[in-house]
Every structure is written in C-alpha cells, then in structure tokens.
Backbone of each chain as nested JSON, in Angstrom:
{
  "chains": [
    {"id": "A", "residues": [
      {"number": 1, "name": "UNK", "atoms": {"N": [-52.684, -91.812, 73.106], "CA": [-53.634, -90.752, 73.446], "C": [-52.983, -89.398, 73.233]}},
      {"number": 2, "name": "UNK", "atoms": {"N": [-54.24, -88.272, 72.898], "CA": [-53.159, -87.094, 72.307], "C": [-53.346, -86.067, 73.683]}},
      {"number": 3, "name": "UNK", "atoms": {"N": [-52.877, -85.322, 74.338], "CA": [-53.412, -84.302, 75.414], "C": [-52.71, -83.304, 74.75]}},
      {"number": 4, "name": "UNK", "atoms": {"N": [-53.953, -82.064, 75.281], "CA": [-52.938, -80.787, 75.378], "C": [-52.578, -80.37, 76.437]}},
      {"number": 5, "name": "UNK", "atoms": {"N": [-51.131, -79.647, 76.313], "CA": [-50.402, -79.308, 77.715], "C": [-50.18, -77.874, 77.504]}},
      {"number": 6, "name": "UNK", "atoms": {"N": [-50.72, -77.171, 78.882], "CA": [-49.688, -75.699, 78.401], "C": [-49.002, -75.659, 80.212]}},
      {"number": 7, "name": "UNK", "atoms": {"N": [-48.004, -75.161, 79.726], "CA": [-46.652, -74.653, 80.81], "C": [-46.99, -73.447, 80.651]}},
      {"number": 8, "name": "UNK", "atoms": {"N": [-47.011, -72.619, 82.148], "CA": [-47.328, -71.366, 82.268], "C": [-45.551, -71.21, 83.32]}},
      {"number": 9, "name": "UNK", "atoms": {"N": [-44.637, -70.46, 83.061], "CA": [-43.292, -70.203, 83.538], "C": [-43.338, -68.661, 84.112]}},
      {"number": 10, "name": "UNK", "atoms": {"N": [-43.62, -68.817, 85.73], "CA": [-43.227, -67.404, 85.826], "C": [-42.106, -67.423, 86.633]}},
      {"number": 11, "name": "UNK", "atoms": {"N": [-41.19, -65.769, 86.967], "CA": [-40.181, -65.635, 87.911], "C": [-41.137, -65.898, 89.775]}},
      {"number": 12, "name": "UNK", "atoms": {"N": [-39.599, -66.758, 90.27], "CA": [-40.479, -67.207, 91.336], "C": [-40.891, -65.926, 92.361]}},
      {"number": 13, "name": "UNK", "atoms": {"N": [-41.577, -65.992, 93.198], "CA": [-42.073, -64.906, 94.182], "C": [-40.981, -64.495, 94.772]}},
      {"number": 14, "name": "UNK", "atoms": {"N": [-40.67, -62.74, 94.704], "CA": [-39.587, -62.341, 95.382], "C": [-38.141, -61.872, 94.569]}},
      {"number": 15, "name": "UNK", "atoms": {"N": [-38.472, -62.77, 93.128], "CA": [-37.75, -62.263, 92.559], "C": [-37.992, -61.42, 91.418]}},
      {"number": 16, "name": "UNK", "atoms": {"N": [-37.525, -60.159, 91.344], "CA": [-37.677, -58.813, 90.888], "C": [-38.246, -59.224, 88.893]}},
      {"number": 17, "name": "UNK", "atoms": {"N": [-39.337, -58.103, 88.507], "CA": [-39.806, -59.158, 87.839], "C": [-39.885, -56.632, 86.619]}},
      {"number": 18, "name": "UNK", "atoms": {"N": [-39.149, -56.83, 86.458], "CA": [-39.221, -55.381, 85.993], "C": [-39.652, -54.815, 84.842]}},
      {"number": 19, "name": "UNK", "atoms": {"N": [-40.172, -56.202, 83.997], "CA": [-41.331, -55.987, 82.899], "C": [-42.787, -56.033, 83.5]}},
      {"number": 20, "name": "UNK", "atoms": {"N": [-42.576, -56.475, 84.89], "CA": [-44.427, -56.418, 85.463], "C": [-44.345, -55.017, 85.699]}},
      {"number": 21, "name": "UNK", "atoms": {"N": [-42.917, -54.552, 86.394], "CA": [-43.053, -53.158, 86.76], "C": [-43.345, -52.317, 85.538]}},
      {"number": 22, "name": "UNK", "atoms": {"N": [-42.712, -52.362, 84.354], "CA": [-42.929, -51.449, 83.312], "C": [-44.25, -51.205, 83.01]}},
      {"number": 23, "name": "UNK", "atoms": {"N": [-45.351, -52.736, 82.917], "CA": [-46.311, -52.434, 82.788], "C": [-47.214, -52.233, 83.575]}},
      {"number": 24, "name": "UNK", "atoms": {"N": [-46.984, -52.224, 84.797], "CA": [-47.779, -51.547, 85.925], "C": [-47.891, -50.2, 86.026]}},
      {"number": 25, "name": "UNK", "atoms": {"N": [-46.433, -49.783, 85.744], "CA": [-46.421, -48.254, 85.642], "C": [-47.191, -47.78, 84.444]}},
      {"number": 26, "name": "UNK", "atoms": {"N": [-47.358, -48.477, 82.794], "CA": [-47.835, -47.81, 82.082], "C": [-49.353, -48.019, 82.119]}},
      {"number": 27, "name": "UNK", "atoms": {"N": [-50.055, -48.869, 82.962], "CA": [-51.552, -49.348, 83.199], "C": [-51.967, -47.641, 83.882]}},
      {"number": 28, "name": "UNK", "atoms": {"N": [-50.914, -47.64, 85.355], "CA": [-51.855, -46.331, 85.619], "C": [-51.333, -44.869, 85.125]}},
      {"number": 29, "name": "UNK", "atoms": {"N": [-50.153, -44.998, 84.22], "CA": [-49.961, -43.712, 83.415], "C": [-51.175, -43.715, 82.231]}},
      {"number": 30, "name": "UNK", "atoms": {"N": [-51.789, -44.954, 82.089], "CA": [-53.31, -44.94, 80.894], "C": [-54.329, -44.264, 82.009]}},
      {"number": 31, "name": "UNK", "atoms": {"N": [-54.656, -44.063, 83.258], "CA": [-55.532, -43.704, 83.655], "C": [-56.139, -44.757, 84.481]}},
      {"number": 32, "name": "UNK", "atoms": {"N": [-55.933, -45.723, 84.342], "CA": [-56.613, -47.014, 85.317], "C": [-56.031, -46.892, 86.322]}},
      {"number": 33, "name": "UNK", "atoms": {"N": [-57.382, -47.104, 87.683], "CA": [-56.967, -47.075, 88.928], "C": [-56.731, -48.588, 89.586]}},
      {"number": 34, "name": "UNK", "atoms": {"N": [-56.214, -48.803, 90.612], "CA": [-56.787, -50.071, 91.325], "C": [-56.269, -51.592, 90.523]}},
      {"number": 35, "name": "UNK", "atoms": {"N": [-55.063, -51.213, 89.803], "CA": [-54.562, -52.371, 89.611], "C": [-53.12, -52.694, 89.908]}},
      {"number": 36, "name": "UNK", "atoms": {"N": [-52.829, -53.403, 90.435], "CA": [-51.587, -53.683, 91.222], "C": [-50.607, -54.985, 90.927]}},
      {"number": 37, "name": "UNK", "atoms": {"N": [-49.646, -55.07, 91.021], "CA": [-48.997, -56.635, 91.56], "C": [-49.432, -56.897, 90.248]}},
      {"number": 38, "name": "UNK", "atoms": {"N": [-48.779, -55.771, 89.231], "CA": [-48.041, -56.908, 87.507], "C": [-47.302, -57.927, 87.604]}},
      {"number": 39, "name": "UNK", "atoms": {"N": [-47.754, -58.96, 86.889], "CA": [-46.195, -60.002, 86.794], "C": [-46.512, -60.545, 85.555]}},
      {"number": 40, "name": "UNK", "atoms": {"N": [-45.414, -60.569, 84.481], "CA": [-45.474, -61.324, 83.2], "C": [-44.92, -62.602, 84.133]}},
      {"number": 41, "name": "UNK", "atoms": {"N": [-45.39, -63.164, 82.563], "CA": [-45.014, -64.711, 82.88], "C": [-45.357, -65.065, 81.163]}},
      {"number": 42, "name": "UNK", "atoms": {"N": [-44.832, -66.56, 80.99], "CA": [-44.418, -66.965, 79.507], "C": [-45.699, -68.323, 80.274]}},
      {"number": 43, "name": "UNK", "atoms": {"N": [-46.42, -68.407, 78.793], "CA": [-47.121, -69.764, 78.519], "C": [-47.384, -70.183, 77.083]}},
      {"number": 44, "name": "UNK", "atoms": {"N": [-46.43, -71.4, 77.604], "CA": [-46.424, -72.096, 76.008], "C": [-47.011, -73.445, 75.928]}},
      {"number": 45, "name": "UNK", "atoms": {"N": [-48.194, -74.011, 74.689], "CA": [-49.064, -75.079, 74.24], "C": [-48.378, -75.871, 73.616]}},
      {"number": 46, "name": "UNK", "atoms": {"N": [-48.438, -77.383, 73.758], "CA": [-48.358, -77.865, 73.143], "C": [-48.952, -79.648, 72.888]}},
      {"number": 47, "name": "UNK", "atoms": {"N": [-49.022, -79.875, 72.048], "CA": [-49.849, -81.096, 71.553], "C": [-48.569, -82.494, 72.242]}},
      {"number": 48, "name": "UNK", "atoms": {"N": [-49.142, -83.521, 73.444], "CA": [-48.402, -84.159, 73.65], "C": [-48.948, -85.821, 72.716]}},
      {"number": 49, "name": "UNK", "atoms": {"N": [-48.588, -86.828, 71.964], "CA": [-49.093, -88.185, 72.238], "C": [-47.971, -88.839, 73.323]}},
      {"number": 50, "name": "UNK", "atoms": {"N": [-48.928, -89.466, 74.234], "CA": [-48.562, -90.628, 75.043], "C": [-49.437, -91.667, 75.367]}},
      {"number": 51, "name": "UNK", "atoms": {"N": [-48.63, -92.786, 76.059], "CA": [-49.831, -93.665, 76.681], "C": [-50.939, -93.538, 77.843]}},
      {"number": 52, "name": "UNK", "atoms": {"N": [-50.399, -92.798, 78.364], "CA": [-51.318, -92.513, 79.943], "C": [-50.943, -90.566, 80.18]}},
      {"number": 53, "name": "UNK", "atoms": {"N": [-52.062, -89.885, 80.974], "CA": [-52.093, -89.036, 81.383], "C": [-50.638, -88.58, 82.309]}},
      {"number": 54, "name": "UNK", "atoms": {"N": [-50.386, -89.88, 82.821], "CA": [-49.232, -89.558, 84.049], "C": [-47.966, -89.885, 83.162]}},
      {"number": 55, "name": "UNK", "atoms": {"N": [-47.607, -90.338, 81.898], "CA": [-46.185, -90.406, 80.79], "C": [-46.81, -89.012, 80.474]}},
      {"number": 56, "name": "UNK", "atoms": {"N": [-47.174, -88.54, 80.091], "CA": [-47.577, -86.949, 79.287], "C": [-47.402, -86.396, 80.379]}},
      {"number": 57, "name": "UNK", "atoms": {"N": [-47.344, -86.509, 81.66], "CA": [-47.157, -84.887, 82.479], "C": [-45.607, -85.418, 83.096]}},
      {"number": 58, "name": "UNK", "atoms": {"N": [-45.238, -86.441, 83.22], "CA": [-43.699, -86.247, 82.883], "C": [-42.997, -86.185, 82.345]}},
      {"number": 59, "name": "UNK", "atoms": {"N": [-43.338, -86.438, 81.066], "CA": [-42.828, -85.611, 79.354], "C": [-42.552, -84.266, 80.161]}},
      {"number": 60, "name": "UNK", "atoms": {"N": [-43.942, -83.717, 79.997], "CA": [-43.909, -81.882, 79.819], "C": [-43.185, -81.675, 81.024]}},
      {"number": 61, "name": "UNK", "atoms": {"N": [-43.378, -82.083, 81.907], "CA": [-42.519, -81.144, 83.493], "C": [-41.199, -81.735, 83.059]}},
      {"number": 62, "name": "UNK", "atoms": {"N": [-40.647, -82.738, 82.522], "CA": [-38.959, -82.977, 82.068], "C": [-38.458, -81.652, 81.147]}},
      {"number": 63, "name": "UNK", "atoms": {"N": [-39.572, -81.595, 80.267], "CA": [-39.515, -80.57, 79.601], "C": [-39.32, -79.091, 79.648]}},
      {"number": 64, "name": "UNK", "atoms": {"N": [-40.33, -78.645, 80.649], "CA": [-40.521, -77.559, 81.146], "C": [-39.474, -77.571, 81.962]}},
      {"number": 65, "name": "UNK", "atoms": {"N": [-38.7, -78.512, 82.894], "CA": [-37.468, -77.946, 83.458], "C": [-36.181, -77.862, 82.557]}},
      {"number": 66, "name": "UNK", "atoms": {"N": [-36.242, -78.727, 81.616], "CA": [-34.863, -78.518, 80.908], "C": [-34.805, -77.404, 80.055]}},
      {"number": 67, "name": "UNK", "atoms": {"N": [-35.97, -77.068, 79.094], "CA": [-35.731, -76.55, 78.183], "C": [-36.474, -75.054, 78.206]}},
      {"number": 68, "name": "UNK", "atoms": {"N": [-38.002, -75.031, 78.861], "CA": [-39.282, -73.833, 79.329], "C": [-38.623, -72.885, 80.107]}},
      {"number": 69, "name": "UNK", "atoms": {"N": [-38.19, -73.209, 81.11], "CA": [-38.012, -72.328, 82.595], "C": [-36.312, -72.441, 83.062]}},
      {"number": 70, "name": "UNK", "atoms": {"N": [-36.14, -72.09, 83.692], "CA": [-34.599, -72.127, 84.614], "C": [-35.377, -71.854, 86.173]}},
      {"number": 71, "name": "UNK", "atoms": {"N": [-35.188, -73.453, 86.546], "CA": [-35.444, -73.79, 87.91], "C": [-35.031, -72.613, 88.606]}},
      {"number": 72, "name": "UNK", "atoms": {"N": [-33.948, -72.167, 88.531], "CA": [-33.393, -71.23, 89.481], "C": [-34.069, -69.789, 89.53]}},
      {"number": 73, "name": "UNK", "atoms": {"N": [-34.628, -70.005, 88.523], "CA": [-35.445, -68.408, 88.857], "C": [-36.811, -68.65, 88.558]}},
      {"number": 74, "name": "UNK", "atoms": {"N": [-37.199, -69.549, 87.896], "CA": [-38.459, -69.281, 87.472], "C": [-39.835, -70.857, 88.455]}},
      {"number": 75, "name": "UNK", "atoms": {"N": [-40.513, -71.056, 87.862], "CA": [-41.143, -72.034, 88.918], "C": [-42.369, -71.873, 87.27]}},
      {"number": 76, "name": "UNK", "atoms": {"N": [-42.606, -73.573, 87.113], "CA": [-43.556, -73.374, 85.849], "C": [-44.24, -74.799, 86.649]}},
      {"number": 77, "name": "UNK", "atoms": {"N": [-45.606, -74.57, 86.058], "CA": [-46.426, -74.599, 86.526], "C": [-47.594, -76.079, 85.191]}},
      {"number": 78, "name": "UNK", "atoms": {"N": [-48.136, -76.841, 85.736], "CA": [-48.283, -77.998, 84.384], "C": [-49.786, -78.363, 84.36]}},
      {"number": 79, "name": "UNK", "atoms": {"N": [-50.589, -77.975, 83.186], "CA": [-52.071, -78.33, 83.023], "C": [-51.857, -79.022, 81.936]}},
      {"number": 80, "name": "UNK", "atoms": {"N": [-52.603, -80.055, 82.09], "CA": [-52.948, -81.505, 81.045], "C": [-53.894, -81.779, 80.716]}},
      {"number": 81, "name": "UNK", "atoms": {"N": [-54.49, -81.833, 79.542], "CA": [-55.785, -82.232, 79.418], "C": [-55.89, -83.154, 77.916]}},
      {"number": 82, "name": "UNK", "atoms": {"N": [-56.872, -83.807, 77.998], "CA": [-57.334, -84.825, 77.043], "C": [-57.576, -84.146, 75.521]}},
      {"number": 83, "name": "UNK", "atoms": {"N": [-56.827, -84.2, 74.321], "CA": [-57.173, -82.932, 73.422], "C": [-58.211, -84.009, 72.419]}}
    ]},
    {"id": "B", "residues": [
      {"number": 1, "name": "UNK", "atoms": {"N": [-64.066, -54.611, 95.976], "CA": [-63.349, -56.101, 95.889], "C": [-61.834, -56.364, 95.17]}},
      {"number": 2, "name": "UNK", "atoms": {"N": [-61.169, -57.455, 95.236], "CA": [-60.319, -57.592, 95.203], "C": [-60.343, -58.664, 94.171]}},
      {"number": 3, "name": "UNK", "atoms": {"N": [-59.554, -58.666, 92.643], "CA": [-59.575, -59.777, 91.907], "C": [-58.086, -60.248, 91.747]}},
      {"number": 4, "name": "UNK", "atoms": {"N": [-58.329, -61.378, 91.102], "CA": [-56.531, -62.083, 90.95], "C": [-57.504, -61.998, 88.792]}},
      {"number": 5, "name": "UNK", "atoms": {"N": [-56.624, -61.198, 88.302], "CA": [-57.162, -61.561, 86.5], "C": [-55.637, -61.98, 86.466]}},
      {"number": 6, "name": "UNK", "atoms": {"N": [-55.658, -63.34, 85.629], "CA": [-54.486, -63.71, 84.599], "C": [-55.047, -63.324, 82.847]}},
      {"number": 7, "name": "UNK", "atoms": {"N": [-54.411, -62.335, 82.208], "CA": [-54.179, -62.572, 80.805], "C": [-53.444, -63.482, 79.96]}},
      {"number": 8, "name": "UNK", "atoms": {"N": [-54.034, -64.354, 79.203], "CA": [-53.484, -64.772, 78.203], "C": [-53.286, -64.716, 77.036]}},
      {"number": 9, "name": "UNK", "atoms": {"N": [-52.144, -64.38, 76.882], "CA": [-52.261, -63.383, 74.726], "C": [-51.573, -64.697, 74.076]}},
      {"number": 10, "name": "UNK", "atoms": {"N": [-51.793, -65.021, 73.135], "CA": [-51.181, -66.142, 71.952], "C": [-51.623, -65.278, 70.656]}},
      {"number": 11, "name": "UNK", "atoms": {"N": [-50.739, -65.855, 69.972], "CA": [-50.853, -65.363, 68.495], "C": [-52.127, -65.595, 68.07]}},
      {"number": 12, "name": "UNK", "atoms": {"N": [-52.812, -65.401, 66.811], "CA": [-54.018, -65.298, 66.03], "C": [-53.487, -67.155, 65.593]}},
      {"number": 13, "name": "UNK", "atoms": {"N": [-54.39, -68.04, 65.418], "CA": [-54.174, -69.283, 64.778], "C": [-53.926, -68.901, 62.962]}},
      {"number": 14, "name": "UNK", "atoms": {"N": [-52.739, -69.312, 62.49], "CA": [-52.571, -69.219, 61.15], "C": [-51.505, -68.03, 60.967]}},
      {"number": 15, "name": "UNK", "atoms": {"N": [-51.152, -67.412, 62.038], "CA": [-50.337, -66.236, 62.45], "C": [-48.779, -67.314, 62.307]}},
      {"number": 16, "name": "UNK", "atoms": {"N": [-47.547, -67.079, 62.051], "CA": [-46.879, -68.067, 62.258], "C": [-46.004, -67.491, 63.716]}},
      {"number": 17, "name": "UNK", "atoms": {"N": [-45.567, -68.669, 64.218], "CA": [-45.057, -68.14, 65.435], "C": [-43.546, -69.106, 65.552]}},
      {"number": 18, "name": "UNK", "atoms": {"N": [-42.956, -68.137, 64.969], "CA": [-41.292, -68.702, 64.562], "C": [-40.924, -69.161, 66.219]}},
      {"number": 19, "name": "UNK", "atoms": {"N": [-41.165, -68.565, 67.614], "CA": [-40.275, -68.879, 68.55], "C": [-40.699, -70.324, 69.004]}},
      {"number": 20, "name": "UNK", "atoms": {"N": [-41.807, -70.597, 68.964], "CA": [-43.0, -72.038, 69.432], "C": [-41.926, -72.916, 68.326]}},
      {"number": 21, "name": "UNK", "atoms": {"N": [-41.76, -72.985, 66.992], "CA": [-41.178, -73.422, 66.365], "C": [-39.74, -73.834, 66.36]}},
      {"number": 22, "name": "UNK", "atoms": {"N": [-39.017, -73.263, 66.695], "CA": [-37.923, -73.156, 67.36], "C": [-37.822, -73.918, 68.466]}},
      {"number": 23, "name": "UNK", "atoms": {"N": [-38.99, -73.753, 69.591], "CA": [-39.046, -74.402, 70.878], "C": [-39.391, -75.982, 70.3]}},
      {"number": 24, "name": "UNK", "atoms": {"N": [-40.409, -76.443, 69.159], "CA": [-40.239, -77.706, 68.958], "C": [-39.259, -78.053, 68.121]}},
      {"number": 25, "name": "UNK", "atoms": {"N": [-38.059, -77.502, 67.363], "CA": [-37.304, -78.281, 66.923], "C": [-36.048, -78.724, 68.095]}},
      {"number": 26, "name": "UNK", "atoms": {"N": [-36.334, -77.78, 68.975], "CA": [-34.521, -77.888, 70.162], "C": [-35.485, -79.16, 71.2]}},
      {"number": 27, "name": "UNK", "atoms": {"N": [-37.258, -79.382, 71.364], "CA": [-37.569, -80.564, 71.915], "C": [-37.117, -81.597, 71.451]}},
      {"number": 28, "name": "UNK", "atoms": {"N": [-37.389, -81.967, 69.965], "CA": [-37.253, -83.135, 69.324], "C": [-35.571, -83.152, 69.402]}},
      {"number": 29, "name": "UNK", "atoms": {"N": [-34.988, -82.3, 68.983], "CA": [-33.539, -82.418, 69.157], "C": [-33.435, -82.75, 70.606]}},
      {"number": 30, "name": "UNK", "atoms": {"N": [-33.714, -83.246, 71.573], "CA": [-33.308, -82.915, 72.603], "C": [-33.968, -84.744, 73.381]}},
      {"number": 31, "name": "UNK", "atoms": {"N": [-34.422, -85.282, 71.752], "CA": [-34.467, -87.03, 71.908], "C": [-36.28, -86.598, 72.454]}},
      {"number": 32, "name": "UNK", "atoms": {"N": [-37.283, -85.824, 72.993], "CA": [-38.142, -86.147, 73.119], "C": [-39.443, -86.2, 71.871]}},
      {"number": 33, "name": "UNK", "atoms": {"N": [-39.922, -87.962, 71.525], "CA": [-41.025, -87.587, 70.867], "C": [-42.622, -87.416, 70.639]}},
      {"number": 34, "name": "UNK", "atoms": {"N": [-43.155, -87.487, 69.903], "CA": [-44.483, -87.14, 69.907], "C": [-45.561, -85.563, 70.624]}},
      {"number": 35, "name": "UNK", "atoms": {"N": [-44.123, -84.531, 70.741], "CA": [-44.326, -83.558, 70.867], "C": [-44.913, -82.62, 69.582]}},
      {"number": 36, "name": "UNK", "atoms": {"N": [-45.884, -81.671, 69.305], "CA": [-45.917, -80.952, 68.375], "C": [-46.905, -80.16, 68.75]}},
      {"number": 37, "name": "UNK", "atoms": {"N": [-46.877, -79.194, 67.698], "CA": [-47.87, -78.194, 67.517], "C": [-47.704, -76.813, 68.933]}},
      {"number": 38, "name": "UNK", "atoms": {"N": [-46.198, -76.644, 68.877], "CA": [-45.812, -75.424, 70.397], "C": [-46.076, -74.23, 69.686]}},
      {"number": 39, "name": "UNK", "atoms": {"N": [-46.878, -73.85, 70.764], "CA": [-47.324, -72.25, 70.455], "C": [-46.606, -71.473, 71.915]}},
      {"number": 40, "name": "UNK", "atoms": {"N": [-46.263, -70.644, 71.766], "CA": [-45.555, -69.727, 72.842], "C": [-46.548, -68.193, 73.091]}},
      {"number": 41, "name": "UNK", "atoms": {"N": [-46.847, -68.344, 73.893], "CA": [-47.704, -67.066, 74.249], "C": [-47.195, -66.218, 75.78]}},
      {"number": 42, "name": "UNK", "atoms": {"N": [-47.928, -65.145, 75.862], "CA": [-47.871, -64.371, 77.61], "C": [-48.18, -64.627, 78.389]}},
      {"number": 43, "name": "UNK", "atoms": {"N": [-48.447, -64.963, 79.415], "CA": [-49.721, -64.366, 80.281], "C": [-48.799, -63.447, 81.525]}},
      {"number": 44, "name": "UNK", "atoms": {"N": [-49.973, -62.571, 81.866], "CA": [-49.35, -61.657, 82.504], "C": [-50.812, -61.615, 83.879]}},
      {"number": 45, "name": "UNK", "atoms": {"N": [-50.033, -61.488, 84.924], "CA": [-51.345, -61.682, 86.364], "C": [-50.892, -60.692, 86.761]}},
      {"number": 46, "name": "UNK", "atoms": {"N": [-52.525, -60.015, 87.764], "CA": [-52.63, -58.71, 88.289], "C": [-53.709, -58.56, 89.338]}},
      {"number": 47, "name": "UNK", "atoms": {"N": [-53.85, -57.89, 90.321], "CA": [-54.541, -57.886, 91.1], "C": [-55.921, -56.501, 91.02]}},
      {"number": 48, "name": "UNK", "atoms": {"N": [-56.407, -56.663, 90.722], "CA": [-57.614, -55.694, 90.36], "C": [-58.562, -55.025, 91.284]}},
      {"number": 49, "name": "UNK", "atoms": {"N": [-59.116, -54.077, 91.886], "CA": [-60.025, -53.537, 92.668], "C": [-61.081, -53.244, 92.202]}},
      {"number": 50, "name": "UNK", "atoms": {"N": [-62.41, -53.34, 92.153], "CA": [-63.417, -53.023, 91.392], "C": [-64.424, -53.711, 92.152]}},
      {"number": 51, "name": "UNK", "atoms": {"N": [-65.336, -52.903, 91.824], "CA": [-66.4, -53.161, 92.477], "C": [-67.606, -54.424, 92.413]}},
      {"number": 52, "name": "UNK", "atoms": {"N": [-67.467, -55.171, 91.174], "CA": [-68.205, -55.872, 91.127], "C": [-67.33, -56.828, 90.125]}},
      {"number": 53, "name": "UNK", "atoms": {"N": [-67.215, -57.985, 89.871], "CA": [-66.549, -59.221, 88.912], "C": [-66.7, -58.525, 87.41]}},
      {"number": 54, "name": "UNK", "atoms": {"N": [-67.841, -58.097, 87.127], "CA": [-68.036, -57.445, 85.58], "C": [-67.494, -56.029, 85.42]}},
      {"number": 55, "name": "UNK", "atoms": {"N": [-67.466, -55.332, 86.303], "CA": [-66.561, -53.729, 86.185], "C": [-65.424, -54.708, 86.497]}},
      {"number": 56, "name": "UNK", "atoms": {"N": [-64.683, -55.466, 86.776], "CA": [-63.356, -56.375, 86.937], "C": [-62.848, -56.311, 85.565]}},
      {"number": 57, "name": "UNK", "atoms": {"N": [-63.818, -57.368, 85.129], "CA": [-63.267, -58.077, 83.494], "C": [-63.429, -57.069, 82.6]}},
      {"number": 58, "name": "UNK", "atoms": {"N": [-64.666, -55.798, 82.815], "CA": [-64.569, -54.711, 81.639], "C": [-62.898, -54.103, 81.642]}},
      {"number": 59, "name": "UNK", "atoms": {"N": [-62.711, -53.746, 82.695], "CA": [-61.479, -52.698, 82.632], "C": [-60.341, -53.89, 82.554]}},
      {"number": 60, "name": "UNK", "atoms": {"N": [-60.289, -54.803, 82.684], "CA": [-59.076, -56.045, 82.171], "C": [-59.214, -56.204, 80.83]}},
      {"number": 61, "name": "UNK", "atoms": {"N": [-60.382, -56.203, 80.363], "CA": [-60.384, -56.63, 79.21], "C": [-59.886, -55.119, 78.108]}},
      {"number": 62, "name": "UNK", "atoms": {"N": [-60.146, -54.165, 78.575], "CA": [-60.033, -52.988, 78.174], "C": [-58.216, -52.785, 77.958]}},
      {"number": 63, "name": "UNK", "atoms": {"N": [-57.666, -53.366, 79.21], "CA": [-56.235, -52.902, 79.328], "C": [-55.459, -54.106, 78.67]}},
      {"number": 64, "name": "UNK", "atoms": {"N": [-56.289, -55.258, 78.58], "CA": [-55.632, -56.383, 77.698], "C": [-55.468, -56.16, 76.196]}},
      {"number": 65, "name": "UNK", "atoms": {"N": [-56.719, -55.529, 75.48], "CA": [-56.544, -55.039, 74.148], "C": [-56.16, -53.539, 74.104]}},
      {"number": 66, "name": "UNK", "atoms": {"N": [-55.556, -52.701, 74.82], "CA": [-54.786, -51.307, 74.858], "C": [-53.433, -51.858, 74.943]}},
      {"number": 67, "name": "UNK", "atoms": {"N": [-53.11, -52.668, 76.076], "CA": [-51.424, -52.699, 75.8], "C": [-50.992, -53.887, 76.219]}},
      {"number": 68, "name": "UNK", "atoms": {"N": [-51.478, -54.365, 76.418], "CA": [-50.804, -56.379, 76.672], "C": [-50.889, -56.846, 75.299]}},
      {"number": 69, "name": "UNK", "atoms": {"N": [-51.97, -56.763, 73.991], "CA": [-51.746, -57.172, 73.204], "C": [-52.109, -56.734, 71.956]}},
      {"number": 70, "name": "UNK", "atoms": {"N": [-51.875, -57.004, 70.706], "CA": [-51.585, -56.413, 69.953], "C": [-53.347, -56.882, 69.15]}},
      {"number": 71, "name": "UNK", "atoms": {"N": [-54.451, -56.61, 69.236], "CA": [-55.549, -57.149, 68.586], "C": [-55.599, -57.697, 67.151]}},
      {"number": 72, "name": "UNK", "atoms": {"N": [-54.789, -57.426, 66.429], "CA": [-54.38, -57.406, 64.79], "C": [-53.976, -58.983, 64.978]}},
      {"number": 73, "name": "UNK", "atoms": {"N": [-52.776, -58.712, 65.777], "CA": [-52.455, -60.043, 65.445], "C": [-52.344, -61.267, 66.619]}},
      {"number": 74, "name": "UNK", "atoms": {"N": [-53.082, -60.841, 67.994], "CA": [-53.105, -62.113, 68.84], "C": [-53.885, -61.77, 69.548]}},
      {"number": 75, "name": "UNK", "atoms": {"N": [-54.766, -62.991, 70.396], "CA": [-55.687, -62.556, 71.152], "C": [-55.965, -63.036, 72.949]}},
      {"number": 76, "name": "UNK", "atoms": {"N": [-56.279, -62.369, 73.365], "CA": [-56.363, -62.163, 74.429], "C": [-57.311, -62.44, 75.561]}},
      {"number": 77, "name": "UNK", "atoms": {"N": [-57.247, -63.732, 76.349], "CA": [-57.793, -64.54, 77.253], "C": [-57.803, -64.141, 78.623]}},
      {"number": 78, "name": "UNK", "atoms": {"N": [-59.268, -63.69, 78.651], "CA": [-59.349, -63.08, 80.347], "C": [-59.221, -64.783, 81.465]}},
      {"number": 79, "name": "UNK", "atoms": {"N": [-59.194, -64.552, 82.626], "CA": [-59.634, -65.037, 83.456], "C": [-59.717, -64.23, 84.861]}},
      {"number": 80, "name": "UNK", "atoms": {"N": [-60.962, -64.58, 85.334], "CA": [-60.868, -63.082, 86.78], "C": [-61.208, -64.039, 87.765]}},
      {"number": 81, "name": "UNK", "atoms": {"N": [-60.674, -64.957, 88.96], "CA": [-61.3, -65.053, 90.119], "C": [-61.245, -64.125, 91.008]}},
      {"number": 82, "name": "UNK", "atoms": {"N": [-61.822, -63.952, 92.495], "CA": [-61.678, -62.889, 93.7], "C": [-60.646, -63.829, 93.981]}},
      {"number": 83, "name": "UNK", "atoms": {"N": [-59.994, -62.616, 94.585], "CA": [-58.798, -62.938, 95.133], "C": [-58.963, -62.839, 96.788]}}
    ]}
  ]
}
C-alpha cells in the first residue's frame, strides 16, 4: 500500500525560535496589526510503500527522529494518509 | 477573535527541490526502503486577531504571498482554525 506522509518539525515550546522573531517583527514593520506568536517550523512529504498503515507510521517517526528533527530541540509531529 | 493560521509553502510541482532530494538519498542510504518522492517545504504558525475567520485568512493569505513565500516559485497553503 502506498501512503502519503508529511512530518511537520518544529523547535519545542520554550525554546527560542529567532527566525519566528525575524518574521514577526517584519509582519508588523509591513503594517499588519494583530498578529503574534511567529514560529517557523520545517515540513517535509513524502511517498511511503508499506504493508499496513501502522509499518508506514513507524517507518516515518524512525525517520523523522533519526534523520527530520533532533529530538533534543525539536518535537515533529506525523500525518499518514492513504495516497 | 483569536485564530491559530499554520502556513504551508512547498515548492511549485516540477520546480526541482535539490534539499527533499538529498533528504531521500541519506534515507535510502540509511537502509530504509520504499521511501520516495521527499519534498521539503515551511510551515510557519501564528496567532491572528481579526474579526471574523474571512478578514483572518484575507490578511494571512495576504502576508503569506508578501513574505513567507516566494509566488513565482512556491505556493502557499492557508489553514485558519479559532484558537
């Protein structure tokens, strides 16, 4: 079976995230009011085949910790779906 | 009101995206198979004030194609729940 997976990797809560700040600051140096609490974050797709829904989301989360994210700072996050 | 918008920017399809590429050759190197087709994209979350869900997504969508992403060459995926 083929699913698509995307890993969404952000820095975990609390830890200082200073490209959300850059672009927070340049949102209301454009003139926009009322937007707050930037945070980038990385999300990457990709096409899994496996046998079952539950081998494909421990593919990707093996994945997403070894190779996507660094446990230690970041916390990623796993949607699976039937492609 | 109060929104939670996540942006999602990915390249244009047919755009090539050398880092996604990269990310599937160090998978397969890395003994896992039946992985393919990694696309690497942004997303960036924000908390929004506005008065109604549609003045929400206008001015997200406004600040998503001004400076989160580049319209030429990738495009850009609202999502707005209340937060």
């Amino acid at each position: 079976m083929r699913f698509q997976a995307k890993v969404q990797v952000w820095l975990r809560p609390g830890i200082a995230d200073p490209e959300g700040h850059t672009v927070s600051e340049a949102i209301n140096a454009l003139g926009y009011s009322g937007v707050s609490t930037v945070r980038m974050g990385k999300i990457i797709s990709m096409i899994v085949e496996a046998e079952s829904k539950e081998s494909a989301t421990a593919k990707v989360s093996e994945i997403a910790s070894t190779l996507l994210s660094n446990p230690v700072l970041e916390d990623a996050l796993i949607q699976i779906e039937e492609a």
